[in-house]
C-alpha positions as CSV (number, residue, x, y, z in Angstrom):
1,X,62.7,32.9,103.2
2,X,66.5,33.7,102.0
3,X,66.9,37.0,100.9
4,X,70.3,38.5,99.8
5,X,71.0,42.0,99.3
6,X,73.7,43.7,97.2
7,X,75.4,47.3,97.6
8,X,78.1,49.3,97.4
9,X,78.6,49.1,93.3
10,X,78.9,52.7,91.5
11,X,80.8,54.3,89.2
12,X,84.8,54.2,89.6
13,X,87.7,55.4,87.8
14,X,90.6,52.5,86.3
15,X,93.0,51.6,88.7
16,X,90.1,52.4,91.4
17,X,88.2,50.4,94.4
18,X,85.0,49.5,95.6
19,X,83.7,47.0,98.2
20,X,80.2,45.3,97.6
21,X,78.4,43.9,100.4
22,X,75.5,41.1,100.3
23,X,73.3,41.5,103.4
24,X,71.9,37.7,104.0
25,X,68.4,36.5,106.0
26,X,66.7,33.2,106.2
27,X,69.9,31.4,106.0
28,X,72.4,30.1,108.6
29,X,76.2,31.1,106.9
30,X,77.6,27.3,108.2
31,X,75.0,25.7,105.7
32,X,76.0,27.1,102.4
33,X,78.6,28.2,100.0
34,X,78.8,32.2,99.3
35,X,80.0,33.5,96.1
36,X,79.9,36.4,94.2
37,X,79.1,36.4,90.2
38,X,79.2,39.0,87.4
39,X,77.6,39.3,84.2
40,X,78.4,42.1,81.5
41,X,76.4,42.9,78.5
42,X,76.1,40.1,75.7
43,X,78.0,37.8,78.5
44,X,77.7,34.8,80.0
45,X,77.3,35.6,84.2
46,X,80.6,34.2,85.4
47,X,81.7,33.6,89.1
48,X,83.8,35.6,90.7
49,X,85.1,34.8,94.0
50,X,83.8,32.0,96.8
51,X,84.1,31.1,100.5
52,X,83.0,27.8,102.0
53,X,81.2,27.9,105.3
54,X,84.6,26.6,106.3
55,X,86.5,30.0,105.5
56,X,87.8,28.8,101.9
57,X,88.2,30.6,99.0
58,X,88.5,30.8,95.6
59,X,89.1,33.4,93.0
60,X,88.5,33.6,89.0
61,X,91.8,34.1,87.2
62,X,90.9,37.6,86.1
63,X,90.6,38.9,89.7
64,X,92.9,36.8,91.8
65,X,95.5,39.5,93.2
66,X,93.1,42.2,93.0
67,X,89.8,41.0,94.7
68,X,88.8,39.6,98.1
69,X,86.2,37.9,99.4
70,X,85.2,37.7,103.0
71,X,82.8,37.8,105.8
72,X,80.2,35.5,106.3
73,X,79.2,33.8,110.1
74,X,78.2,36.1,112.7
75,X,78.0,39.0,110.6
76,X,75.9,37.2,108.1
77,X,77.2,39.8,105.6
78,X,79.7,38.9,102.5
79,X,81.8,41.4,101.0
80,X,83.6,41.6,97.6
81,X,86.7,44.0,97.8
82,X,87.9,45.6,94.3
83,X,91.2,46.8,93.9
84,X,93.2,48.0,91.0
85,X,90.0,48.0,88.9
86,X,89.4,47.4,85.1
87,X,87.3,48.8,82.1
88,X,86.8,45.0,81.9
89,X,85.2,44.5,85.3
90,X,82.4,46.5,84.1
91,X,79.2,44.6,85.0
92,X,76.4,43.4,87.3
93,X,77.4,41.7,90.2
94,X,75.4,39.4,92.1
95,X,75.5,37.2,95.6
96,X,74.8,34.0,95.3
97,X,74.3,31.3,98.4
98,X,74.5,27.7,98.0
99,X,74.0,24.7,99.7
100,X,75.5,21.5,99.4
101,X,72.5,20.1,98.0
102,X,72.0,22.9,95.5
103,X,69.7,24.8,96.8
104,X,71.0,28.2,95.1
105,X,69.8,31.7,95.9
106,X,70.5,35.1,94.1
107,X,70.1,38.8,95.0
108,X,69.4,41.4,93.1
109,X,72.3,42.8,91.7
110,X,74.8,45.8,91.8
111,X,76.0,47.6,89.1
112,X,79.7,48.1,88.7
113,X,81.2,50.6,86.1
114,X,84.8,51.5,85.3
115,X,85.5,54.0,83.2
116,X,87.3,57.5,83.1
């Protein structure tokens, strides 16, 4: 079955950086849509950043300039890279895989917390 697996989230300081992996099995990367979401306390979960099987991404407003997606394939990892971070991107962060269908898969989570 498809399992995803998040990592790398922790504590960080403002104006800090972290990179998140998701660790994928069951799935074949050329089939389905990887993105990563985040949801904060008494918030809706929002989406972050995507990349198509094709290598195409896209980026929330909020983060565009300061996050990176990437990965994906042979690696049958996807990573999440967090620069110049904010009090306000505080929250869980989860890997999501989707197909064209809409056959949608989550992982667990990984906390991320900015603050001094």
């Amino acid at each position: 079955q498809v399992q995803l697996v998040e990592s790398g989230g922790g504590l960080v300081q403002p104006g800090g950086s972290l990179r998140l992996s998701c660790a994928a099995s069951g799935l074949l990367f050329r089939f389905y849509t990887m993105a990563w979401y985040r949801q904060a306390p008494g918030k809706q979960r929002e989406l972050v950043a995507s990349i198509t099987s094709g290598g195409s991404t896209s980026y929330a407003d909020s983060v565009t300039g300061r996050f990176t997606i990437s990965g994906g394939n042979a690696k049958n990892t996807v990573y999440l890279g967090m620069n110049s971070l904010k009090p306000e991107d505080t929250a869980v962060y989860f890997c999501n895989a989707k197909t064209a269908g809409g056959h949608s898969y989550w992982g667990q989570g990984t906390q991320v917390t900015v603050s001094s």
